[in-house]
C-alpha positions in Angstrom: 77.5 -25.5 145.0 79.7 -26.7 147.6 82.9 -26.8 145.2 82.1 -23.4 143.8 84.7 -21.0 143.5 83.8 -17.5 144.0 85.9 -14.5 143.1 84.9 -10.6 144.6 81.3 -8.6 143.7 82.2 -7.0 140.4 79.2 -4.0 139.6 80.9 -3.5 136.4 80.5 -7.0 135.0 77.2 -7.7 136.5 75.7 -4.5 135.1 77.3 -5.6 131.8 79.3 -2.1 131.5 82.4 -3.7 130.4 80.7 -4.6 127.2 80.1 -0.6 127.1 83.9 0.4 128.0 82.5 1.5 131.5 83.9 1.2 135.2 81.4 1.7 137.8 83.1 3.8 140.6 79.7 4.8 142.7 76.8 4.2 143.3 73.2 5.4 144.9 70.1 2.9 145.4 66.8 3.9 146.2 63.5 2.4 146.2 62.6 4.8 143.3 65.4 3.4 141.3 69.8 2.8 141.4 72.1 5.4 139.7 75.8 4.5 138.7 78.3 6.9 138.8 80.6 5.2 135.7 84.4 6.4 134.3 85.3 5.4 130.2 87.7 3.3 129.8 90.8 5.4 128.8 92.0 4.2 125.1 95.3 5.0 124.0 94.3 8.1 121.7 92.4 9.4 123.7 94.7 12.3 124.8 95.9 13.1 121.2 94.7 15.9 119.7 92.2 14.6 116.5 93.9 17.7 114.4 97.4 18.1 115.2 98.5 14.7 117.0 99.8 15.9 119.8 99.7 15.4 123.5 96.4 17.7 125.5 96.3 17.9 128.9 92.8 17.0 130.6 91.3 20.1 131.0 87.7 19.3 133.1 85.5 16.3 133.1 81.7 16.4 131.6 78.7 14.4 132.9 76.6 12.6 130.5 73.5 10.6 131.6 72.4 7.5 130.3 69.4 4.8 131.1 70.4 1.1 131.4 68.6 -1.3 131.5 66.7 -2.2 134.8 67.9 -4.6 137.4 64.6 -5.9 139.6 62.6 -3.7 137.4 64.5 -0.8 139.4 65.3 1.8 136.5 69.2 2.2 136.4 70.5 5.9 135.8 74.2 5.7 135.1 76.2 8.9 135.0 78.8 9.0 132.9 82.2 11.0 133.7 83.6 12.0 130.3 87.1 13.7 130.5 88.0 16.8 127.7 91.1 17.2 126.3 92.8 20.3 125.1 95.9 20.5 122.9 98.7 22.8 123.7 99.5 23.7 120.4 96.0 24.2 118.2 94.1 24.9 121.4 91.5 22.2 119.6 89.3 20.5 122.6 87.6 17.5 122.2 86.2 14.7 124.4 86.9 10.6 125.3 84.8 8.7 122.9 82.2 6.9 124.1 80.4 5.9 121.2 80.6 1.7 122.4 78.1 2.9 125.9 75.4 5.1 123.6 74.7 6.6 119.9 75.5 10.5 119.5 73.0 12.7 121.3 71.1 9.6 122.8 69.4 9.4 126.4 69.6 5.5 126.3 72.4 3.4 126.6 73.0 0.2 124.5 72.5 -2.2 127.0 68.9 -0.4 127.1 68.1 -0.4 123.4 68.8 -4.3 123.6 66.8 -4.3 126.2 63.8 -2.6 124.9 63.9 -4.3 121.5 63.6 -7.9 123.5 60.8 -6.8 126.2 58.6 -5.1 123.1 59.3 -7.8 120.4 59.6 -11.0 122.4 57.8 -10.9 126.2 55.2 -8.3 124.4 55.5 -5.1 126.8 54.2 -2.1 125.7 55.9 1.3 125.1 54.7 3.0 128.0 55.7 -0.1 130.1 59.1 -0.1 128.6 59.4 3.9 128.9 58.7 3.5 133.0 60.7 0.3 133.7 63.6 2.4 131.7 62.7 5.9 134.1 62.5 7.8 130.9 59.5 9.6 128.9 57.2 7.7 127.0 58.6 9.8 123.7 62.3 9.1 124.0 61.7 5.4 124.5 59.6 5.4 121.1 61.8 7.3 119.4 64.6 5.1 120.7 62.7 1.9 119.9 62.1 3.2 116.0 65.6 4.7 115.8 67.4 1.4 116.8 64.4 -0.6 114.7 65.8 1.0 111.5 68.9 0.5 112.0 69.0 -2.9 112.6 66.3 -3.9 110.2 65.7 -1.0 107.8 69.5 0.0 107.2 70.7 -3.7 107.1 72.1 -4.1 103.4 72.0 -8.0 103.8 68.4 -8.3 104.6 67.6 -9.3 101.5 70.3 -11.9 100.3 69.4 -15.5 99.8 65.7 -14.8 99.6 63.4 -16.0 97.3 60.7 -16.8 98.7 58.6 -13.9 100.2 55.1 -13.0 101.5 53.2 -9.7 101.4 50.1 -8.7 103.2 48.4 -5.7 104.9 48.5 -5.1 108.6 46.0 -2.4 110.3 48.5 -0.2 112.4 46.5 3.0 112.9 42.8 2.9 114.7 42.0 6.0 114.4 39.7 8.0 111.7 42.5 10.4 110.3 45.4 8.9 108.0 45.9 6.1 106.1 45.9 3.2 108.7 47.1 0.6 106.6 50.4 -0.7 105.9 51.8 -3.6 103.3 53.9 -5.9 104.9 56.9 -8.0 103.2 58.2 -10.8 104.8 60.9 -13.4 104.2 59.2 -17.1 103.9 62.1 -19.4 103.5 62.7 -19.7 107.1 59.5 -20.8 107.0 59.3 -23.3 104.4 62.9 -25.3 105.2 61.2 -25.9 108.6 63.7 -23.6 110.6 61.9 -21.4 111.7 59.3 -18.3 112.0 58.9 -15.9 109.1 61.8 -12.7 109.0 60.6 -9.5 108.4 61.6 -7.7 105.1 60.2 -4.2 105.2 57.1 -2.1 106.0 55.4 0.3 103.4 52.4 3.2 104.0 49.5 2.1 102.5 47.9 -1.0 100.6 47.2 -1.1 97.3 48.6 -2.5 93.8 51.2 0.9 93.0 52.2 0.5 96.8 54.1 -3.2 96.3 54.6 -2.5 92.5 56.4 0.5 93.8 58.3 -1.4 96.0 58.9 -4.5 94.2 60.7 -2.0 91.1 62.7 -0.4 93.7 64.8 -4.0 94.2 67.4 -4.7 92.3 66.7 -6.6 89.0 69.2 -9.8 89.8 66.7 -9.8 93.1 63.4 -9.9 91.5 64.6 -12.4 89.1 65.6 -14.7 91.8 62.1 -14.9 93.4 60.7 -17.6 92.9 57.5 -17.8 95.2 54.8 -14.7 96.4 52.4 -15.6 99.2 49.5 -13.6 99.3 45.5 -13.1 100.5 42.8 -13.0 97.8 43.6 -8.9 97.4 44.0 -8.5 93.6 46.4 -5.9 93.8 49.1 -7.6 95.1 48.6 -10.3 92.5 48.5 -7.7 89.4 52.0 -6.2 90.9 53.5 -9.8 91.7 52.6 -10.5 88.0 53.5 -7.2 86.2 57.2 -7.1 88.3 57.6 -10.5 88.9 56.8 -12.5 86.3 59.1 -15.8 86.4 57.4 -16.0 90.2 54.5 -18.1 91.3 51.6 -16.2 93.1 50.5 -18.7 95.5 47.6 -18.1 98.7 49.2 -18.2 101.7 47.6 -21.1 104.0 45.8 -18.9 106.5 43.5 -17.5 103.9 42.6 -20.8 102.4 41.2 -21.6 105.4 39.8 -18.3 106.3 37.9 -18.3 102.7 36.8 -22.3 103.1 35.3 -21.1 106.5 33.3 -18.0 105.0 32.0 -20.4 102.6 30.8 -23.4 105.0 29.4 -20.5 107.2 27.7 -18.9 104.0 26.3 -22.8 103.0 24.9 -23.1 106.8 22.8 -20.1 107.2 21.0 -20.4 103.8 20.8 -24.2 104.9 19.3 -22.9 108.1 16.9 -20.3 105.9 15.5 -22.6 104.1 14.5 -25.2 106.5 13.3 -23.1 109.2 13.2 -19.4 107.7 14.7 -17.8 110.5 18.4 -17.1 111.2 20.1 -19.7 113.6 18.6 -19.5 117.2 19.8 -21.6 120.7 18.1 -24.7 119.7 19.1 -24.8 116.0 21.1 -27.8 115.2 22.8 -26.1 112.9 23.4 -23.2 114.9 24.5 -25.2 118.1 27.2 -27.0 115.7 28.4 -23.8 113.9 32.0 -23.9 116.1 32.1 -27.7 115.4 32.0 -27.6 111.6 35.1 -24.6 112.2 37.3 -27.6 114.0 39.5 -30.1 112.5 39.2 -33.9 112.3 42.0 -34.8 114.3 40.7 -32.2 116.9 37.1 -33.1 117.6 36.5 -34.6 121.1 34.3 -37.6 121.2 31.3 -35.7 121.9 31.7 -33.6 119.1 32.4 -36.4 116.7 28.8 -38.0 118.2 27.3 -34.4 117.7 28.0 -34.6 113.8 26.7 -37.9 112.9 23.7 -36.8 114.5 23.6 -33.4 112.2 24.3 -35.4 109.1 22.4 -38.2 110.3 19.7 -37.0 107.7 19.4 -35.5 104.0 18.2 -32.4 105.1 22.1 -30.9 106.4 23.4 -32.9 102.9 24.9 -29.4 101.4 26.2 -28.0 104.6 27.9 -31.8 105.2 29.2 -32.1 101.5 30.4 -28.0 101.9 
């Protein structure tokens, strides 16, 4: 760093305000957290009158408050000066627009939103973690979180282009013993099948049954359905049926983590009637079969020499034959 050239601290950029049309012009950091006194950047129609086009004169200055995102997991307050205009011919007042720092009526900048959408999707934090790194209540971070969520996913008219390839399973969202705690999940496979990377989410619907994605699937447009050429899917018959009734030029297919999940039951199901009939009891400590039950679950190019030894010696005899050939 010896040849580094350095130029003076600048809050503004390092707070990323300029991407919000702010200038920092104080400041106040505690140990409970920093708040930044911030001014909008004056545009040039700012002081014409929306109505009438004419010149206002500032007429007082309004404070709007705003949480950023956190620097050193300090939560950042910034307050934002907002001047008011008034025109001197239609008396019409209005105020500096500052729709690029925060949506209409919202408690959390956009730096913040961007910020909560990568801590809850990617590093895995939860709400109320996100809600106190932010210094706000856990119910305007949710309702910021699911606001922003449908915005970028829900209301996102090109979500659906180019796909043809989709999967669709349930997803347990609600643990509790009131309301329907299941949803159906559609997601976007082609990522997934050129190799390029994880699957894309496509939308979320209340409930899980056969009218649920039939519903959905008729609410796509035609030249959509037409174009799909693959469904993914468990073993649940519904979603099949509604594939088949809405989608008929597309193959049903199971996706790969149910094959395996339904080749497991059965070699599980083919041990313990194994075990049953040789010793009539279910599988205890000593049980070969029992002891091996995790080693049968693991593939070939993972078993460890002493697991590989611990086979042989299971199938070493005719007695394991059906659990072996399973």
């Amino acid at each position: 760093m010896d040849d580094a050239t350095f130029c003076p601290p600048d809050l503004t950029a390092f707070c990323r305000l300029d991407d919000l049309g702010l200038v920092v012009v104080g400041q106040r950091v505690t140990a409970a957290g920093a708040v930044l006194v911030c001014r909008v950047v004056a545009g040039p129609e700012d002081g014409f009158c929306r109505r009438c086009g004419a010149h206002g004169l500032v007429r007082d200055c309004v404070t709007r408050r705003l949480a950023h995102e956190p620097f050193g997991w300090r939560p950042t307050t910034l307050l934002v000066r907002v001047r008011r205009y008034r025109c001197g011919g239609c008396a019409h007042v209005w105020r500096q627009d500052t729709l690029a720092a925060a949506e209409p009526r919202s408690r959390l900048s956009r730096a913040a939103l961007r910020w909560a959408l990568v801590a809850l999707v990617v590093q895995h934090l939860t709400i109320a973690r996100v809600a106190t790194a932010l210094g706000v209540a856990w119910d305007t971070a949710n309702d910021a979180v699911l606001a922003e969520g449908h915005r970028v996913l829900i209301s996102d008219p090109t979500r659906f282009d180019a796909v043809n390839v989709i999967g669709v399973d349930e997803h347990v969202w609600r643990h509790t013993r009131h309301g329907d705690k299941y949803v159906t999940v559609v997601i976007d496979l082609i990522p997934v099948r050129d190799g390029v990377g994880p699957a894309r989410l496509l939308d979320m619907v209340a409930g899980r049954s056969k009218q649920v994605f039939a519903t959905w699937l008729a609410a796509r447009p035609k030249a959509w359905a037409a174009g799909i050429e693959v469904v993914a899917m468990d073993g649940f018959t519904g979603f099949k049926t509604a594939a088949a009734e809405e989608l008929p030029a597309a193959v049903a297919v199971m996706d790969p983590f149910h094959v395996v999940r339904l080749a497991g039951d059965a070699l599980d199901r083919s041990r313990r009637r194994i075990q049953q009939e040789l010793h009539g009891h279910r599988g205890l400590a000593g049980d070969p079969l029992y002891r091996a039950r995790r080693t049968l679950h693991t593939g070939v190019d993972l078993l460890t020499e002493r697991q590989v030894a611990r086979l042989e010696a299971l199938f070493a005899g005719d007695e394991h034959l059906q659990v072996e050939a399973t």
